[in-house]
LUMZA-231874 format. One record per residue (C-alpha): x, y, z; residue in one letter. Coordinates in steps of 0.001 Angstrom, whole numbers, padded with zeros to 6 digits, always signed. Each point is the difference from the previous one (the first is absolute). Layout:
BEGIN
XYZA
...
//
This chain:
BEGIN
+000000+000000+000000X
+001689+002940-001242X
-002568+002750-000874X
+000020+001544+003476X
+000661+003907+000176X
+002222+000143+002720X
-001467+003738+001924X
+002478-000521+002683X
+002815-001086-001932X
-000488+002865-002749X
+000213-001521-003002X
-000505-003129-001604X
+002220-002655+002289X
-000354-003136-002614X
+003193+001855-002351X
+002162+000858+003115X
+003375-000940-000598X
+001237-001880+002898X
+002663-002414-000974X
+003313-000131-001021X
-000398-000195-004434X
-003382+002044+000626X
-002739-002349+000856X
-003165+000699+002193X
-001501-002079+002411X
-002116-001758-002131X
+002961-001450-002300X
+001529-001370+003209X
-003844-001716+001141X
-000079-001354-003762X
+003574-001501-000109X
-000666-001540+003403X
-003553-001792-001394X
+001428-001043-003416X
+002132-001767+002065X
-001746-001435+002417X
-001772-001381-003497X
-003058+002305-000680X
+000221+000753-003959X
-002357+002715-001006X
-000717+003846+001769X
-002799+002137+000011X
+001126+003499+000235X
-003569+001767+001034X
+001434+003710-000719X
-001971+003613-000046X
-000098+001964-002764X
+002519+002506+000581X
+002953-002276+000480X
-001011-002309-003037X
+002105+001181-002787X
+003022+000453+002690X
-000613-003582+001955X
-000446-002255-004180X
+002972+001697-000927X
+002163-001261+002882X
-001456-002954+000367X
+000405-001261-003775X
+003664+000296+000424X
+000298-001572+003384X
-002364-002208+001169X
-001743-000861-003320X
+002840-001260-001244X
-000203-002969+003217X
-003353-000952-000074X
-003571+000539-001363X
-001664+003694+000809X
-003092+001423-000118X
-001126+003583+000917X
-003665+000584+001084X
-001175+003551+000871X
-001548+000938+002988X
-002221+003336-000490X
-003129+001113+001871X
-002086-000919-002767X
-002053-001943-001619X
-001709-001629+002751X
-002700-002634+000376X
-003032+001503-000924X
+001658+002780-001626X
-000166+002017+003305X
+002113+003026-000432X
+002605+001645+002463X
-000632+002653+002032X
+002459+002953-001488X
+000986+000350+003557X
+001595-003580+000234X
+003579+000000-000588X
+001570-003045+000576X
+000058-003441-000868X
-003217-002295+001455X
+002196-002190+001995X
+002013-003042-000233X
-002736-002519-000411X
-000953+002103-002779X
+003531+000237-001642X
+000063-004167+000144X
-003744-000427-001323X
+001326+002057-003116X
+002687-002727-000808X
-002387-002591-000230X
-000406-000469-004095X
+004205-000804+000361X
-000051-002568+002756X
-001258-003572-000165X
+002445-002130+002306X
+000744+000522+003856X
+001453+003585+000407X
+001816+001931+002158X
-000708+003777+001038X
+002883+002447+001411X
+000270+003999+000154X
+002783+001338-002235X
+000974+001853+002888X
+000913-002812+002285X
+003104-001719-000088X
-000953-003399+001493X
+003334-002576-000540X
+000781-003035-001688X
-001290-002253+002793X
-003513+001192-000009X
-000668-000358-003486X
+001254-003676+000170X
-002226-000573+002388X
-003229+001672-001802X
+001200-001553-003076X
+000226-003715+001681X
-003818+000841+001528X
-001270+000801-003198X
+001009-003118-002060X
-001950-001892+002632X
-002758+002362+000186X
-004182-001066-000872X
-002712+000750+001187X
-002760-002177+002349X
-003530+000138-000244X
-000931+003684-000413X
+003085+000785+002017X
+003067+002091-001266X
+003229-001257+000577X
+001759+003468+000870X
+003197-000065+001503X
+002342+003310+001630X
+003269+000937+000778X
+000306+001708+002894X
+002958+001774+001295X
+000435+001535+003761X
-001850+002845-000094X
+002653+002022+002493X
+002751-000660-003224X
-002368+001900-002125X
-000406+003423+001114X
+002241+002576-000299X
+001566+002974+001388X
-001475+003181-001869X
-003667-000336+000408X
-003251-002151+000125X
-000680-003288-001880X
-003168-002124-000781X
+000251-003510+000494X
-001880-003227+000325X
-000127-001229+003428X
-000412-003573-000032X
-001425-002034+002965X
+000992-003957-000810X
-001161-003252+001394X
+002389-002429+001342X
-000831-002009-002714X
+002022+002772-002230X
-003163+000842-002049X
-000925+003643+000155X
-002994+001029+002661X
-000552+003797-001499X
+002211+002725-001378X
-001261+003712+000900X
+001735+002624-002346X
+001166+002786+002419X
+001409+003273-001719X
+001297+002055+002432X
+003308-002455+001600X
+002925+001033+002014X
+002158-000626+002522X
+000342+002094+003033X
+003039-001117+001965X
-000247-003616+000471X
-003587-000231-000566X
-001928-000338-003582X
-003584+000781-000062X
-002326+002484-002486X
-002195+002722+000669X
-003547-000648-000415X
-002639+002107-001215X
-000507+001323+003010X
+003760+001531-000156X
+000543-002376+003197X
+003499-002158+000242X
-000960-004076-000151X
+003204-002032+000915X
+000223-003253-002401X
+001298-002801+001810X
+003379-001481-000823X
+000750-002647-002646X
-002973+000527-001981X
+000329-000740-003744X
-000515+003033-002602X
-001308-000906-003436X
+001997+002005-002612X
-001944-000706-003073X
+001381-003067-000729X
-002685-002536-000696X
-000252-003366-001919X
-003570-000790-001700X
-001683-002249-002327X
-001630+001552-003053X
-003465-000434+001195X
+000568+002898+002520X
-000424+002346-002864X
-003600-001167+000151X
-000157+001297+003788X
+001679+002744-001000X
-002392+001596-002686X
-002894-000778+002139X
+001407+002015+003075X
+001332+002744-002264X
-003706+000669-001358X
-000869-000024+003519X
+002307+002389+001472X
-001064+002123-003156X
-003915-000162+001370X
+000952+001602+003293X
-000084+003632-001748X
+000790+002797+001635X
+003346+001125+001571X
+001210-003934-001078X
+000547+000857-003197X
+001774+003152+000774X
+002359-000700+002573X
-000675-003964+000313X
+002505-002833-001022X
-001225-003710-001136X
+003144-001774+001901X
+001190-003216-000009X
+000106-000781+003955X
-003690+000670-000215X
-000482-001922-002473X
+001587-003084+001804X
-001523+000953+003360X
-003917-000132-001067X
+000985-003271-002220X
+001576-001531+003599X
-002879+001151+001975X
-002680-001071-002582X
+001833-003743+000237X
+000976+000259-003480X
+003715-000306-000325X
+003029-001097+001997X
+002936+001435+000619X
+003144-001246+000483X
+002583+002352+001296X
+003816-000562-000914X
+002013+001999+002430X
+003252+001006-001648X
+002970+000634+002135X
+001829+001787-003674X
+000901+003467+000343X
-003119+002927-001131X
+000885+003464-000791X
-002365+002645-001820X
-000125+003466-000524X
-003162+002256+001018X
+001709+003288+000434X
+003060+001571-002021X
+002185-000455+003246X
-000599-003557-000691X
+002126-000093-002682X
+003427+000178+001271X
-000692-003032+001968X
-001487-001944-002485X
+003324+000648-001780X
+002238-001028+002056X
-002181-003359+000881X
+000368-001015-003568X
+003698+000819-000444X
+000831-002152+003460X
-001794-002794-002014X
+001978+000781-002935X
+003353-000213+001788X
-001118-003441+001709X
-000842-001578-003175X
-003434-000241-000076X
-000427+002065-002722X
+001926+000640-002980X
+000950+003641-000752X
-001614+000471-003091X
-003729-002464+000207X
-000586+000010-003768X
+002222-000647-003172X
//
């Protein structure tokens, strides 16, 4: 998912140069799962970084694997209900997978170009997903989740997915918070209330990284019109996202879950301080081996 319009970042973070020969995130997340044996991507891209993102990508990654490009834009909708001119951005992540769905017909994988998630957690969502099928009217979903207190950062306020899992390792409910940070040794949100809620240590944060079966784009169009019914301020300020999504499917008995806790190393960048970081991350991994310095050709 790379048609995000990254307000807090400034500018579009999917073509941020972050590694050594030039590459962004997202050529690092690719490398990693054409490795761990996924062979096709799905770049879902906005319009305004479309001629910009084809162009790099047919000289990098299209020359590796299979590519497809799939806009994401506010319309047409079902129906052919039409966007308030007040609504800016994008109608969510659930949204942004649902529009992918004429280019996907095997087990997929979903990530964030933002995100840098490691070579050990796509092996283990690629592994999931050769196994993955459905049972009876129930999805077989499955997660990786990383700790959420090794996802936040130091400049400002994240949203994450705050995952409560069974001892079975299946997932229990995922509640997208947006406004995360630490404060000293403690990680908690502010509600809407503008009132401090601690969240207890060790819980799991979902990062966007989700394994499905293609019948979840059935689920997904029929939530997405929906979420489009509501009216009002929901389709002004509202976002169709993909821990929803997964959290009325759970509670309506309709999928499992199966969370795959990855002990790799996540980085991402949300703010423009981010970046230095994220830099030096990927050249430590460079210098170790894990990475060659130049990723394509």
């Amino acid at each position: 998912m790379a048609a995000g319009i990254g307000r807090r970042f400034g500018s579009p973070k999917q073509v941020e140069a972050v590694g050594l020969s030039g590459e962004t995130i997202l050529d690092y997340s690719v490398f990693d799962a054409l490795a761990a044996g996924f062979q096709k991507v799905v770049f879902v891209l906005s319009r305004e970084i479309e001629g910009e993102f084809r162009k790099r990508v047919e000289a990098t990654i299209g020359l590796a694997c299979e590519v497809d490009c799939v806009i994401q834009a506010l319309e047409p909708t079902p129906s052919n209900l039409s966007a308030p001119s007040a609504r800016q951005k994008p109608w969510g992540t659930a949204h942004a997978v649902l529009v992918s769905q004429d280019h996907v017909r095997t087990p997929f994988g979903v990530i964030n170009a933002d995100d840098f998630y490691g070579g050990e957690a796509f092996t283990r969502l690629g592994a999931y997903l050769k196994e993955a099928r459905d049972h009876e009217g129930e999805l077989d979903v499955c997660m990786v989740g990383f700790p959420l207190e090794n996802t936040l950062t130091k400049h400002g306020q994240v949203s994450r997915g705050v995952c409560t899992v069974g001892s079975d390792g299946y997932l229990r409910g995922v509640q997208e918070q947006t406004r995360i940070e630490r404060r000293g040794r403690q990680v908690g949100y502010l509600d809407d209330r503008e009132e401090w809620v601690p969240i207890p240590s060790g819980r799991l944060a979902s990062m966007n990284m989700w394994g499905f079966t293609p019948s979840f784009f059935v689920e997904l169009d029929l939530g997405f019109k929906a979420f489009l019914q509501k009216g009002g301020t929901q389709l002004i300020e509202g976002e169709y996202r993909l821990p929803d999504v997964v959290h009325q499917l759970l509670a309506q008995g309709r999928a499992k879950v199966k969370v795959l806790p990855s002990a790799g190393q996540w980085f991402g960048v949300t703010y423009r301080q981010d970046i230095t970081e994220v830099k030096g991350h990927i050249k430590a991994l460079v210098d170790k081996g894990e990475y060659p310095r130049r990723l394509w050709g």
